[in-house]
C-alpha positions in Angstrom: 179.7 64.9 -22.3 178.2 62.1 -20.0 175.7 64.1 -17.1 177.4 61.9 -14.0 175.8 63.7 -10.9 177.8 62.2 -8.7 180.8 65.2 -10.2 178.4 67.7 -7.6 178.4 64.6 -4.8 175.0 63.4 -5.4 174.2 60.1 -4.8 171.5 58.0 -5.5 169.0 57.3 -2.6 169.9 60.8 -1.0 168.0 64.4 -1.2 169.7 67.4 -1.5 168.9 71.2 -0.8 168.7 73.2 -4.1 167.0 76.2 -5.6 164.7 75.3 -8.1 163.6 77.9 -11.1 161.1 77.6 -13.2 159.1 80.3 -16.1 156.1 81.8 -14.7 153.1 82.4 -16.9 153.8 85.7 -17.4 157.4 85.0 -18.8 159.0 86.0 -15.7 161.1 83.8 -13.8 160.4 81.9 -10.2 163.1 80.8 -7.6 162.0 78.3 -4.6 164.1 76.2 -2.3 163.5 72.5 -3.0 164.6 69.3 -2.0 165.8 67.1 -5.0 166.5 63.4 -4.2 168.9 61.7 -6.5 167.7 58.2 -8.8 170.8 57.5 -10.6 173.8 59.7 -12.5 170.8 61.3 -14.5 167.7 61.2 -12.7 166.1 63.1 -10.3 162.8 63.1 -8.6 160.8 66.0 -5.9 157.6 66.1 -4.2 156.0 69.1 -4.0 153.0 70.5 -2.7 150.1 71.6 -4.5 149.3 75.4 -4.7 153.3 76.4 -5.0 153.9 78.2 -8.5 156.7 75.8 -8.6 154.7 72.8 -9.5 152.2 74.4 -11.2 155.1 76.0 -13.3 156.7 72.4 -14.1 153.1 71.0 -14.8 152.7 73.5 -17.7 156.3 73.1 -19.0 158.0 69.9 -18.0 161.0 71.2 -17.7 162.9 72.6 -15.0 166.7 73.8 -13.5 168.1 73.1 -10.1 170.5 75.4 -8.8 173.0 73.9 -6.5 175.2 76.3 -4.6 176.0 77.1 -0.8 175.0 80.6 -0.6 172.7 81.1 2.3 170.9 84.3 1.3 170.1 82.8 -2.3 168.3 80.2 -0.5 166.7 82.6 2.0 165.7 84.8 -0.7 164.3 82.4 -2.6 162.0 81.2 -0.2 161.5 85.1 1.4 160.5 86.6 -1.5 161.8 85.7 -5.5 165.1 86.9 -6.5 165.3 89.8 -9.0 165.4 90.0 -13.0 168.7 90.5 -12.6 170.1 87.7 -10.5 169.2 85.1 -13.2 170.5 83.9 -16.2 169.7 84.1 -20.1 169.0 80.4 -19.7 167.0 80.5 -16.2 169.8 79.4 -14.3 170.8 81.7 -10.9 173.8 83.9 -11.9 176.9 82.8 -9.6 175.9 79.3 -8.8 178.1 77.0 -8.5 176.1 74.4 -10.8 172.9 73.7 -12.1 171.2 71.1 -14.3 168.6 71.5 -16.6 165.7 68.6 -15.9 163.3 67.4 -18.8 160.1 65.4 -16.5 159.0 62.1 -17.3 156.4 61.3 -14.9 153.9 63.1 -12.9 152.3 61.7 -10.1 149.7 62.8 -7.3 151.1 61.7 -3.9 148.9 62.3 -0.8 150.3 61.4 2.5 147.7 60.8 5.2 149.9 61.5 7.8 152.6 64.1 6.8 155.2 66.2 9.5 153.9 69.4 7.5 150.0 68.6 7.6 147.8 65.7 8.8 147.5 65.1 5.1 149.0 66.5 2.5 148.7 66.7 -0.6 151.6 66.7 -3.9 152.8 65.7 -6.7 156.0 63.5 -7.3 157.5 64.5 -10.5 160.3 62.0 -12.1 162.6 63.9 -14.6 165.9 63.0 -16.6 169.0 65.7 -16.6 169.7 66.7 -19.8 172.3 69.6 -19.2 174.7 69.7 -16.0 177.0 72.9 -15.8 179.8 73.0 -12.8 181.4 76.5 -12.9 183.0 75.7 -9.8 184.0 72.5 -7.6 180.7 71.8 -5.1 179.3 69.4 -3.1 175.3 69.3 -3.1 174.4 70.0 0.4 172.5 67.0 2.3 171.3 68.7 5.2 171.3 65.1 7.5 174.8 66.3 8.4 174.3 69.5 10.0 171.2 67.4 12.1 174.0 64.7 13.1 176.1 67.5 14.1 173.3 69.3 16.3 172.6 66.2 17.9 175.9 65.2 19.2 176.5 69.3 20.3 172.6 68.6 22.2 173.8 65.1 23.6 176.8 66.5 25.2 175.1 68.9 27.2 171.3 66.5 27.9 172.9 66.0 31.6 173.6 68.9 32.5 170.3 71.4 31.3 166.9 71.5 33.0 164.1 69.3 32.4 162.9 71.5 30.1 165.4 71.9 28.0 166.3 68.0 27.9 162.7 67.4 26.5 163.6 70.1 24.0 166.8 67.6 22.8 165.2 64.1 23.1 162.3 66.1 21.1 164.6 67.3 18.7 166.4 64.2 18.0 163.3 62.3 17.4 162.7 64.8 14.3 166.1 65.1 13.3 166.7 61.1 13.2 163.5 61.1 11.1 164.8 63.6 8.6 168.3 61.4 8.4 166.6 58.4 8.2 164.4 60.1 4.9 167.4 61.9 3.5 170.8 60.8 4.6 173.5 59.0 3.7 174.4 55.5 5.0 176.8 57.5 7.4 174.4 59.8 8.6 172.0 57.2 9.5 174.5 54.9 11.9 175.8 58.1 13.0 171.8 58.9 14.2 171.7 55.3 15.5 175.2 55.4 17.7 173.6 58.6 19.3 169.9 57.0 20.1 171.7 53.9 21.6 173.7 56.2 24.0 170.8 57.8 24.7 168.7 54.3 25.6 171.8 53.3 28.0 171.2 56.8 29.9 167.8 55.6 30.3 166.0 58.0 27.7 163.6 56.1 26.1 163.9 57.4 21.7 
């Protein structure tokens, strides 16, 4: 069968939120929320920062799954502290997912950023992989999280006249990150979307 990811709405130039698990050295298995952006039906690429088990995992192995699903706790627990034995599959995957895909890597690269939103600088590595194996146990859509930060906006922008001065610095602050992360990760929607709400936000005088 031809691995299309666009059958779990994931489109080239976009990242999505996903789970990512990976075999620990010890044979047991890691889960860790990551953020996959999609190079084509079959390829994928991440950046991850150095000292996660994660990366170090996919190092050793070059191999990886991504989970996609849109089960809050998974993801919570998964960044919180690792799921169990039991929530996992005989073949890595996260029992009741909605998809995953197994990933084979092709490149892996050091990336340091000298001026990063997490750290000053950071430092990662970008890994490049091809899917080999997509599974879709039920219909999903990969969540892109530059929607929910459209959303916030507009729900901040409706109330920037009426709150305090503190509180409107806390929006205009707040879109200036969350046009940053759509600009990075969103789709071509998202980002005119982010642009419409900083133009009504120059004509009330805000300078964004």
């Amino acid at each position: 069968m031809e691995i299309d990811l666009t059958k779990i709405s994931m489109f080239k130039g976009q990242q999505y939120e996903t789970i990512i698990t990976t075999i620990n050295d010890d044979g047991s298995l890691n889960a860790a929320p990551i953020g996959i952006l999609c190079r084509g039906k079959d390829k994928v690429m991440c950046r991850i920062f150095k000292g996660s088990h994660t990366l170090e995992n996919i190092i050793s192995q070059k191999e990886f799954i991504v989970n996609i699903c849109e089960n809050p706790e998974l993801f919570t627990w998964s960044l919180l502290d690792n799921l169990e034995k039991d929530d996992f599959s005989e073949d890595q995957s996260i029992k009741n997912v909605d998809a995953y895909f197994k990933c084979k890597v092709t490149s892996i690269k050091e990336a340091v950023k000298q001026s990063d939103p997490v750290k000053k600088k950071s430092e990662a590595n970008v890994i490049k992989a091809d899917v080999c194996k997509l599974i879709i146990r039920n219909p999903v859509k990969a969540y892109n999280r530059s929607f929910s930060y459209v959303v916030e906006c507009l729900a901040n922008f409706s109330r920037i006249d009426i709150v305090d001065d503190e509180k409107r610095k806390y929006y205009l602050d707040s879109f200036k990150e969350a046009r940053r992360v759509v600009k990075k990760v969103g789709s071509k929607q998202d980002k005119e979307a982010m642009d419409m709400i900083k133009s009504k936000l120059n004509e009330k005088g805000y300078d964004i």
